[in-house]
ZAKE-967075 format. One record per residue (C-alpha): residue number from 1; residue in one letter; x, y, z. Coordinates in pm, 1 decimal. Example, Ala and Ser with C-alpha at 12.3 -4.5 7.8 and 13.67 -1.06 7.14 Angstrom:
// residues 2
<site num="1" residu="a" c1="1230.0" c2="-450.0" c3="780.0"/>
<site num="2" residu="s" c1="1367.0" c2="-106.0" c3="714.0"/>
This chain:
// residues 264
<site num="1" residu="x" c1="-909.6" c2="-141.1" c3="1131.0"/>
<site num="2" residu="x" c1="-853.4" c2="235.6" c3="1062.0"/>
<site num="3" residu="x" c1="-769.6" c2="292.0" c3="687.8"/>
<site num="4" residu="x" c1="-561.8" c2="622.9" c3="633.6"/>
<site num="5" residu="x" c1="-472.5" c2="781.1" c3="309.3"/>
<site num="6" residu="x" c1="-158.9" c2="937.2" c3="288.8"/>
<site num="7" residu="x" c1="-67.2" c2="1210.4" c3="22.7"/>
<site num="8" residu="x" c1="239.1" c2="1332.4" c3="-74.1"/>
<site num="9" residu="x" c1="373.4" c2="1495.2" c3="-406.0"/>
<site num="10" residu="x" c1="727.0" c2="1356.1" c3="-403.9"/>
<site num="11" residu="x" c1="861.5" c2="995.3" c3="-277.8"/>
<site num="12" residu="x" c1="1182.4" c2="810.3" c3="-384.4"/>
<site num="13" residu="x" c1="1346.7" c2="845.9" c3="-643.6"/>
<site num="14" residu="x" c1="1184.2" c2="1175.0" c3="-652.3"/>
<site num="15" residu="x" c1="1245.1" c2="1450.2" c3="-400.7"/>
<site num="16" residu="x" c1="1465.4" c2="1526.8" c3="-142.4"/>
<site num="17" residu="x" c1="1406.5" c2="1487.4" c3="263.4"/>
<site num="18" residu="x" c1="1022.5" c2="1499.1" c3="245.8"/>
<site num="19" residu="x" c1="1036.0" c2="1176.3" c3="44.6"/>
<site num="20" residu="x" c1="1267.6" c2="1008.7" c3="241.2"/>
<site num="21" residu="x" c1="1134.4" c2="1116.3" c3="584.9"/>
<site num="22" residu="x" c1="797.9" c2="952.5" c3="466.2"/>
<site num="23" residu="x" c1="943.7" c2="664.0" c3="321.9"/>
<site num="24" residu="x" c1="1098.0" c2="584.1" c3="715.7"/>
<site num="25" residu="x" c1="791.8" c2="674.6" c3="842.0"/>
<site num="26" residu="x" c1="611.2" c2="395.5" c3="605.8"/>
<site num="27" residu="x" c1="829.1" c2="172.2" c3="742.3"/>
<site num="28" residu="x" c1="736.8" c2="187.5" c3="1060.6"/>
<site num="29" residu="x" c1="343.4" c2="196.3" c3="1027.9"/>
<site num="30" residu="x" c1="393.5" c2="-154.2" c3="876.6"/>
<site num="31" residu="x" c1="378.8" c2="-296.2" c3="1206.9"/>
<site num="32" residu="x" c1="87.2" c2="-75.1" c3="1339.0"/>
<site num="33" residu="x" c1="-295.2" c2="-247.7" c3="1290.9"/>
<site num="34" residu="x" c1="-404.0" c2="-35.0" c3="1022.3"/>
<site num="35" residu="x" c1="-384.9" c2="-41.5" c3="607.5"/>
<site num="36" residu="x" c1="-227.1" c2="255.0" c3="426.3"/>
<site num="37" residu="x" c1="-228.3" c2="385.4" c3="72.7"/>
<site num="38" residu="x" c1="57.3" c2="610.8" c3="1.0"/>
<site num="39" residu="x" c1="-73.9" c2="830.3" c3="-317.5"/>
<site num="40" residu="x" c1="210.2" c2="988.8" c3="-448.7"/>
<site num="41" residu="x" c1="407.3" c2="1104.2" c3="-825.7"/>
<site num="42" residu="x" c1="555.1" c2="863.3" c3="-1052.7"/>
<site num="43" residu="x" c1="910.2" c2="933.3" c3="-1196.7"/>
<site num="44" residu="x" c1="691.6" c2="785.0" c3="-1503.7"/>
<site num="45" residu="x" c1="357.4" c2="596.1" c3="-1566.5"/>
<site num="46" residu="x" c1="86.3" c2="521.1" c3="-1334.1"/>
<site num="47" residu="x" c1="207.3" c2="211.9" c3="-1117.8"/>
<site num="48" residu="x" c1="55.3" c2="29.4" c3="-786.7"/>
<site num="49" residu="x" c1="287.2" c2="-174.3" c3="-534.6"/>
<site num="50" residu="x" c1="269.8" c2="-312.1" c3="-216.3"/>
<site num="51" residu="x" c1="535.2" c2="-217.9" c3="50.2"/>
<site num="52" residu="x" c1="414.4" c2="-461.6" c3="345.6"/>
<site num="53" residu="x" c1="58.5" c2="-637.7" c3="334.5"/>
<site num="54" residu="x" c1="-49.0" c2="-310.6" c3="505.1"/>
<site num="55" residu="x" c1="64.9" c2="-73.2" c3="276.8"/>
<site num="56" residu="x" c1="-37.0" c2="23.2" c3="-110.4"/>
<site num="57" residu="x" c1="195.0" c2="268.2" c3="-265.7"/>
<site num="58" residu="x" c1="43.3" c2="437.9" c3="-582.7"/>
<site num="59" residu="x" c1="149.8" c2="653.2" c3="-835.1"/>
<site num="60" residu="x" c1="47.3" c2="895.1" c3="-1098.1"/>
<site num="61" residu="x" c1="118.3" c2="1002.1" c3="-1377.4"/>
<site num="62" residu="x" c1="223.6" c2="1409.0" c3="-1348.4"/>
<site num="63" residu="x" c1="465.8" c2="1337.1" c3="-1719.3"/>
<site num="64" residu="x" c1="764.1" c2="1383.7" c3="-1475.8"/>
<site num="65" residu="x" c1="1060.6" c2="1398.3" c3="-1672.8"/>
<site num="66" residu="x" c1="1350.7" c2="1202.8" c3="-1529.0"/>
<site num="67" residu="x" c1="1620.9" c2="1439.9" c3="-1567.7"/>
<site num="68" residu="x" c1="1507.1" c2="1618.3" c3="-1272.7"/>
<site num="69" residu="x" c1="1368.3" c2="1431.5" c3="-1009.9"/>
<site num="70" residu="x" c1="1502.9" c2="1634.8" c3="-717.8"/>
<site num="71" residu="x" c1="1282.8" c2="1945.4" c3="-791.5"/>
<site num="72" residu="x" c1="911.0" c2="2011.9" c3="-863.4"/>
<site num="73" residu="x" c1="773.1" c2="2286.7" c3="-1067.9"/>
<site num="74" residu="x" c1="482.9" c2="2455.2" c3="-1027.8"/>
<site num="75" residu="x" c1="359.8" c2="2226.9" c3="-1365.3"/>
<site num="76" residu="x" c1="435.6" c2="1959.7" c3="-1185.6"/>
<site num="77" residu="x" c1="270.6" c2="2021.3" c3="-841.5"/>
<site num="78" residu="x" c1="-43.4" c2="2157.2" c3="-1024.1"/>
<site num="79" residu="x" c1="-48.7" c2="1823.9" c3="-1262.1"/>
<site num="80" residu="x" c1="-62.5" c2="1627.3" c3="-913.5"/>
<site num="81" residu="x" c1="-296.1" c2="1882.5" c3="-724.5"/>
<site num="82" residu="x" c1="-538.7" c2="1789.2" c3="-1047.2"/>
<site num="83" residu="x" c1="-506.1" c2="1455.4" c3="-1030.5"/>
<site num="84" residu="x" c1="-480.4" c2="1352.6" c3="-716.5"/>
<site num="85" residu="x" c1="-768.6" c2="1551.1" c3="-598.9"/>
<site num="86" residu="x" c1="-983.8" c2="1331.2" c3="-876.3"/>
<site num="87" residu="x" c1="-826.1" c2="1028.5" c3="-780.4"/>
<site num="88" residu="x" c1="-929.0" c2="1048.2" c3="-407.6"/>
<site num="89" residu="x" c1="-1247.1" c2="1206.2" c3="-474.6"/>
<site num="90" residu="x" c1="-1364.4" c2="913.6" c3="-647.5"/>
<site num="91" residu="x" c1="-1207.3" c2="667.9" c3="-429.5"/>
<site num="92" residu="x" c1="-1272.4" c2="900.9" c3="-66.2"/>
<site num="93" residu="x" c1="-1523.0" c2="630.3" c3="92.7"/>
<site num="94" residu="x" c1="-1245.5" c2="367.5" c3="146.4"/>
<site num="95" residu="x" c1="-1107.6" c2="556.8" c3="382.5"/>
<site num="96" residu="x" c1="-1146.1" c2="692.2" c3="724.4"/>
<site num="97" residu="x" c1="-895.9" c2="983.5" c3="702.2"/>
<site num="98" residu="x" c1="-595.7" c2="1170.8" c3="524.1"/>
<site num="99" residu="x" c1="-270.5" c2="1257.1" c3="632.0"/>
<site num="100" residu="x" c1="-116.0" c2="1552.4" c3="389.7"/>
<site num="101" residu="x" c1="229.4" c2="1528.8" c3="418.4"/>
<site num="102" residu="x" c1="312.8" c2="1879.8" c3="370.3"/>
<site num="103" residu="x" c1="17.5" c2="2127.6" c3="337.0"/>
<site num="104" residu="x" c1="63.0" c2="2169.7" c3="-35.1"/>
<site num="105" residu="x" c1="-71.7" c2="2083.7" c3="-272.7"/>
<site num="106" residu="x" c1="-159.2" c2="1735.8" c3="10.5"/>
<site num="107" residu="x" c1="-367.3" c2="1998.7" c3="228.2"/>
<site num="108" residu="x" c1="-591.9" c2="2105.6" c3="-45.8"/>
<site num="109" residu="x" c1="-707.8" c2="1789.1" c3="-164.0"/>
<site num="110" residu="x" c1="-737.8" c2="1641.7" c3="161.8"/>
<site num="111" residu="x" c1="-936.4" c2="1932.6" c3="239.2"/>
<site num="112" residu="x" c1="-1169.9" c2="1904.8" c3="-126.2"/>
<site num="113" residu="x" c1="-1236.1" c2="1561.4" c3="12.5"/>
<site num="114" residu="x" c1="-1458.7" c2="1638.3" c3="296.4"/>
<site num="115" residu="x" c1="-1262.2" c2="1356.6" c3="519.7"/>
<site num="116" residu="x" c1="-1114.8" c2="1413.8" c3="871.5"/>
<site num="117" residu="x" c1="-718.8" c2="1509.9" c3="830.1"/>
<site num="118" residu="x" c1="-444.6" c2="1647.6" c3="964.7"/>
<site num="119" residu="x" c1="-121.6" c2="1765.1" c3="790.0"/>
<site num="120" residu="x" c1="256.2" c2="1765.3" c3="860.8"/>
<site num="121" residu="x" c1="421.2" c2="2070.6" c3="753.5"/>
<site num="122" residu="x" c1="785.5" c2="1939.6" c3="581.3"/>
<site num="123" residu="x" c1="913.3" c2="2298.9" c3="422.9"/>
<site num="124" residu="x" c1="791.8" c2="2472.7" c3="121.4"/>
<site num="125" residu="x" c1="433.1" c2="2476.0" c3="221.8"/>
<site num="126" residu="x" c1="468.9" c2="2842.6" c3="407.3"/>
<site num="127" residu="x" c1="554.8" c2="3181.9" c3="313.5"/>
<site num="128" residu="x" c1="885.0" c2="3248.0" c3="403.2"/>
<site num="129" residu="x" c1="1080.2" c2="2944.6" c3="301.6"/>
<site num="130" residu="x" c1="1113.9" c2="2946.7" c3="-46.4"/>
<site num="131" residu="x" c1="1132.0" c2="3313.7" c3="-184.3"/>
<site num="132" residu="x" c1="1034.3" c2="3164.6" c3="-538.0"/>
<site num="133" residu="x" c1="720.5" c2="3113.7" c3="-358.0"/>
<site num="134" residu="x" c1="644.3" c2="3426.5" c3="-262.5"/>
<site num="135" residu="x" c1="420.0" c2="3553.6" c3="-537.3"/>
<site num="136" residu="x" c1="217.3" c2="3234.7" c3="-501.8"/>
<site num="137" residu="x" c1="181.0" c2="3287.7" c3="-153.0"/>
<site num="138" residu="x" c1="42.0" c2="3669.0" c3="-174.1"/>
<site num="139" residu="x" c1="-273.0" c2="3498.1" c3="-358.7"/>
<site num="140" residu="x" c1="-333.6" c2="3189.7" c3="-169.8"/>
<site num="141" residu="x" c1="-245.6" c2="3259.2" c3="171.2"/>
<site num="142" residu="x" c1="-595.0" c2="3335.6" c3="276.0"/>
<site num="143" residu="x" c1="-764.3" c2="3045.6" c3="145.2"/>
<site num="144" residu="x" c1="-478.5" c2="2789.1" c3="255.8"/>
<site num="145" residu="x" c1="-508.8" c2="2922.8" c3="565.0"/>
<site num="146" residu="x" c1="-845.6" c2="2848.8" c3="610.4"/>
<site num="147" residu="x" c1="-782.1" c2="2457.7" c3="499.6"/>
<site num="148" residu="x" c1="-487.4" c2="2451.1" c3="786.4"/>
<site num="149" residu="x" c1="-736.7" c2="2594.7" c3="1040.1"/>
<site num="150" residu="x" c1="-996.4" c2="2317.7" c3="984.5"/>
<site num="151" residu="x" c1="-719.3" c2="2044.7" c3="992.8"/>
<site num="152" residu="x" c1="-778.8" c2="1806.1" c3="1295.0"/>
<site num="153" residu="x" c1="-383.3" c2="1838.6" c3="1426.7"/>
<site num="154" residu="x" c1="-64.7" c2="2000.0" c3="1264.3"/>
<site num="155" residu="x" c1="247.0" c2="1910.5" c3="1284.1"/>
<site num="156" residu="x" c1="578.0" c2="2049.9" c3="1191.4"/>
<site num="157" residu="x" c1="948.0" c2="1887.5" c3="1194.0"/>
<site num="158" residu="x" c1="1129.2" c2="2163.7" c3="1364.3"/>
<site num="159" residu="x" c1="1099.5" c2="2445.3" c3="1612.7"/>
<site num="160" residu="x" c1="1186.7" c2="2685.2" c3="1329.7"/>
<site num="161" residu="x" c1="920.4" c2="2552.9" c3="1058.7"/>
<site num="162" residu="x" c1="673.8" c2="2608.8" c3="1340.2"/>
<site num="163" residu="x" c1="802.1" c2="2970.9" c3="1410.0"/>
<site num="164" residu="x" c1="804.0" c2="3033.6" c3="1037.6"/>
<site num="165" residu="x" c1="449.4" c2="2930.4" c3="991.5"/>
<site num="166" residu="x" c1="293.4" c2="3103.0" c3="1279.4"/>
<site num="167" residu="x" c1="413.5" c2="3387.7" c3="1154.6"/>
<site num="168" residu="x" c1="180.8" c2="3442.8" c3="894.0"/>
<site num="169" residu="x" c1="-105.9" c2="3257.2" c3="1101.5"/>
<site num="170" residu="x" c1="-25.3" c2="3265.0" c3="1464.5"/>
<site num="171" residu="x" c1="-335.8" c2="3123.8" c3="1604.4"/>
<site num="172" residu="x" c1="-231.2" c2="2763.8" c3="1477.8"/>
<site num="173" residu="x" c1="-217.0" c2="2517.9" c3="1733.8"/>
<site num="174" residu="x" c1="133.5" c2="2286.0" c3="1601.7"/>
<site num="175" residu="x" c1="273.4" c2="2017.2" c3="1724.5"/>
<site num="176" residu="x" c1="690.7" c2="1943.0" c3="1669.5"/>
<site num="177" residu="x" c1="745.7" c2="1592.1" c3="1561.9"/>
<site num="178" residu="x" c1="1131.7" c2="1580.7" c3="1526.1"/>
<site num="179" residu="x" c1="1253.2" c2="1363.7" c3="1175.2"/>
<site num="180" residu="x" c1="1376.6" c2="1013.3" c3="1333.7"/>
<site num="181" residu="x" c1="1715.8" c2="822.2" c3="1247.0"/>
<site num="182" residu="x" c1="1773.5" c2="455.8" c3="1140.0"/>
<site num="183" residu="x" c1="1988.1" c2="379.6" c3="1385.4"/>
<site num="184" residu="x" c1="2076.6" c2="50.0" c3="1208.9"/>
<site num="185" residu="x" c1="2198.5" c2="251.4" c3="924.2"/>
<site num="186" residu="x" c1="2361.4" c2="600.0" c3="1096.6"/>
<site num="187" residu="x" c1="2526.7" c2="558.2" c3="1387.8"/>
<site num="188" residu="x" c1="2848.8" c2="680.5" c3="1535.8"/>
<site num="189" residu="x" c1="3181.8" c2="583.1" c3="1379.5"/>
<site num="190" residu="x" c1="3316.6" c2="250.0" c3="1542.4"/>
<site num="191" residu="x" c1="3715.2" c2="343.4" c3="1480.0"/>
<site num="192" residu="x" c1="3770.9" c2="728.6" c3="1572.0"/>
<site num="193" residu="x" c1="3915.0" c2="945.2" c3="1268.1"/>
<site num="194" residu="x" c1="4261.2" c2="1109.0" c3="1307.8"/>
<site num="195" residu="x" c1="4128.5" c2="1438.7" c3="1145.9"/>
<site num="196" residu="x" c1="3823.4" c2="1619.6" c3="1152.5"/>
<site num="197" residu="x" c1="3600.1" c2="1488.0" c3="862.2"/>
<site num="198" residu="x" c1="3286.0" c2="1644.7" c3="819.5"/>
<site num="199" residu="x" c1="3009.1" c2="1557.8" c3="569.2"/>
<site num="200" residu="x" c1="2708.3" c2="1732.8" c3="457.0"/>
<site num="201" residu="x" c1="2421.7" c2="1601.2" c3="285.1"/>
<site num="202" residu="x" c1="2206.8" c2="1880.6" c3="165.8"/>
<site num="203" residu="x" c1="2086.2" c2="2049.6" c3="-170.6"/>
<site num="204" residu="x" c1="2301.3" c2="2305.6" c3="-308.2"/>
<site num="205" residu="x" c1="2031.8" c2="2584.2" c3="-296.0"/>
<site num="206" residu="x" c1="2005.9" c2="2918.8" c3="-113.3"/>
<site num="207" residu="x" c1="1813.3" c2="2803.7" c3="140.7"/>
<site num="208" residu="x" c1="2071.7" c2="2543.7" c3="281.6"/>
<site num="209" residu="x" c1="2367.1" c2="2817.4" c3="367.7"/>
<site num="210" residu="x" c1="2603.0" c2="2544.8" c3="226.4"/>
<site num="211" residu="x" c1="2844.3" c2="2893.6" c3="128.2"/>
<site num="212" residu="x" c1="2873.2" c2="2939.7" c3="552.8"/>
<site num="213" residu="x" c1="2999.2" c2="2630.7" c3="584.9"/>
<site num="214" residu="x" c1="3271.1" c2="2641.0" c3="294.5"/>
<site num="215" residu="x" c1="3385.4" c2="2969.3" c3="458.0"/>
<site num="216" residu="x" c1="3412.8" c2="2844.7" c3="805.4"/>
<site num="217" residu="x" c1="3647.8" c2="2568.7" c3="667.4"/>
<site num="218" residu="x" c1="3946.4" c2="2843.5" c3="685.1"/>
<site num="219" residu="x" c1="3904.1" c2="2862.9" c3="1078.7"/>
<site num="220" residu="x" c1="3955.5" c2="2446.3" c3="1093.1"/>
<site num="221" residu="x" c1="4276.9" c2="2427.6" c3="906.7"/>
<site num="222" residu="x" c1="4326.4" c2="2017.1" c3="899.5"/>
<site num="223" residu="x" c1="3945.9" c2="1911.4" c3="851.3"/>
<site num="224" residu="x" c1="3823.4" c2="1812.4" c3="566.0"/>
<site num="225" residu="x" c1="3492.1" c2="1911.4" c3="390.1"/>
<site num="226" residu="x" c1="3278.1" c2="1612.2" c3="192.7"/>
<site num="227" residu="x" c1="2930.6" c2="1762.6" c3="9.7"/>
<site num="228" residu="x" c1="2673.0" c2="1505.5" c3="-79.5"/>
<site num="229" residu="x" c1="2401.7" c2="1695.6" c3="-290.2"/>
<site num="230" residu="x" c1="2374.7" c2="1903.5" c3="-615.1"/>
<site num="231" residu="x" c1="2153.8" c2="2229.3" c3="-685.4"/>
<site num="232" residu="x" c1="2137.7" c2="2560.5" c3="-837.3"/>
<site num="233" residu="x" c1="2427.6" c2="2688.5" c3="-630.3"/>
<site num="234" residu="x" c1="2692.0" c2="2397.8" c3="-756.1"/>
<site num="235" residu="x" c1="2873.1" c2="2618.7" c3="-962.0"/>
<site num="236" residu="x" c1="2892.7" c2="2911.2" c3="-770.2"/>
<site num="237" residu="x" c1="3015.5" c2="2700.7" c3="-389.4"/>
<site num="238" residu="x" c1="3281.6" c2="2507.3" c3="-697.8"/>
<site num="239" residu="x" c1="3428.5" c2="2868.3" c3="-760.5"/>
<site num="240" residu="x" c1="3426.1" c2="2972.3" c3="-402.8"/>
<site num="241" residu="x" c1="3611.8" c2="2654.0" c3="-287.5"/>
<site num="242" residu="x" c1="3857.4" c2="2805.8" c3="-583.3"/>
<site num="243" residu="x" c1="3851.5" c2="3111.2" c3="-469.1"/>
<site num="244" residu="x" c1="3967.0" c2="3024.3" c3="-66.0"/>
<site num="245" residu="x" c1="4206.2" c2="2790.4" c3="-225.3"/>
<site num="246" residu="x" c1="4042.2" c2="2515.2" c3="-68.5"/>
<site num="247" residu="x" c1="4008.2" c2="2287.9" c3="-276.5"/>
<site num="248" residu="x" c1="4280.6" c2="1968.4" c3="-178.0"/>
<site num="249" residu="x" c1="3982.8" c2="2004.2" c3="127.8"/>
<site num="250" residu="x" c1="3687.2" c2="2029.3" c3="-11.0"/>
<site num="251" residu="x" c1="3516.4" c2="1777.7" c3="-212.4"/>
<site num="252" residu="x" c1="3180.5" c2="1739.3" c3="-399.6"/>
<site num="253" residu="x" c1="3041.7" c2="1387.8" c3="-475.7"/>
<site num="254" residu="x" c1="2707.5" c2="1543.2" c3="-632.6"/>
<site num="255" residu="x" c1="2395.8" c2="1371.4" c3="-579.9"/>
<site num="256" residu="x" c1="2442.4" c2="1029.4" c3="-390.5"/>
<site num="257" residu="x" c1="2155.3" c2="794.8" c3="-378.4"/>
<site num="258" residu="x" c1="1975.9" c2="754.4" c3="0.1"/>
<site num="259" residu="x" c1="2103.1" c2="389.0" c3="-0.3"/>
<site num="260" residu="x" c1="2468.3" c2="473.5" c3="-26.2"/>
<site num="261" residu="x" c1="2473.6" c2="704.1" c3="300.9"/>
<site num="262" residu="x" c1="2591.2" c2="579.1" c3="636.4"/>
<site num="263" residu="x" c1="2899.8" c2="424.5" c3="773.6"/>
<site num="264" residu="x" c1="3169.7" c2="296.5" c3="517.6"/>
């Protein structure tokens, strides 16, 4: 039976869509004949569990504090780089390969390990996405490049990650792999609204162009606007919503656990 490692800095409670796309993903390899061990950060102190008889989730210790889980710091993404790449040195002959879910810091310590892998690029682990990332990226894009070059496949989660990261190395050979839905949990609403509702589950953060959306709400007159996330950019969209006198349409619910989504 084929034992794969898995690595990836952020799983529920912590993170955003990287965590939760791998925690679906988990639940599907349960029924697949192999064993997995999901090596991930702890919103506290080192802990094992077992998801299915398969699958080992374990977590370390990176003294995450728990009034932020939804964002990682470069303290905190160096404390796992450090220790994760000790943990699966020492423990690198029980496997037969590593899956990095994103290429950083997953990519490097798969990479340090001298075991087959292949990474799935989830966001933040090329130049371009995250401008606070940029001075980082001037010094290590040469050697990270290198590690995504010797990877045995890539894999990205959208035509535009894919476009973003060939951009700095277009010779990469990546595969899309599209996010998939529970469709036991999302699915379309049984009793038709009256008036256009639309929700958005996102981070409030540059990135997202959650502002665009608040704007366009002027051109739809009679829908309504529901925002399921919190960020940086909370108080700044609250004044704007002010500002278009939108506010009897546009609500904000902050951050809403992953269990409470779906049909009501």
């Amino acid at each position: 039976m084929v034992k794969v490692l898995m690595i990836n800095y952020e799983y529920p409670p912590l993170g955003g869509g990287t965590g939760i796309a791998n925690h679906y993903l988990l639940k599907e390899f349960r029924h697949q004949p192999l064993t997995l061990d999901l090596l991930t950060s702890s919103p506290g102190k080192y802990a094992q569990s077992r998801l299915a008889t398969n699958i080992r989730l374990i977590r370390l210790d990176i003294g995450k504090s728990k009034q932020n889980l939804h964002h990682q710091s470069y303290w905190d993404l160096f404390r796992f780089f450090y220790q994760s790449s000790i943990w699966v040195w020492q423990h690198r002959h029980e496997y037969d390969l590593i899956h990095a879910f994103s290429g950083l810091p997953g990519g490097i310590t798969a990479w340090l390990s001298g075991l087959p892998y292949f990474i799935s690029f989830r966001g933040a682990d090329e130049p371009g996405y995250e401008p606070r990332h940029e001075r980082l990226w001037q010094l290590i894009k040469l050697p990270i490049g290198f590690i995504y070059r010797r990877a045995h496949a890539l894999d990205a989660n959208s035509l535009y990650l894919k476009r973003l990261i060939l951009n700095t190395w277009p010779d990469l050979k990546i595969k899309i792999i599209d996010n998939g839905v529970d469709s036991q949990k999302f699915y379309p609403a049984k009793m038709p609204v009256r008036l256009p509702v639309i929700l958005s589950t996102s981070r409030l953060a540059p990135r997202k162009g959650v502002e665009y959306l608040i704007q366009a709400m002027a051109l739809v007159p009679q829908a309504k606007l529901l925002l399921a996330g919190s960020g940086q950019l909370e108080l700044t969209l609250k004044k704007l919503v002010r500002k278009l006198r939108l506010s009897h349409r546009v609500k904000f619910f902050g951050a809403v656990p992953h269990d409470n989504l779906g049909p009501i």
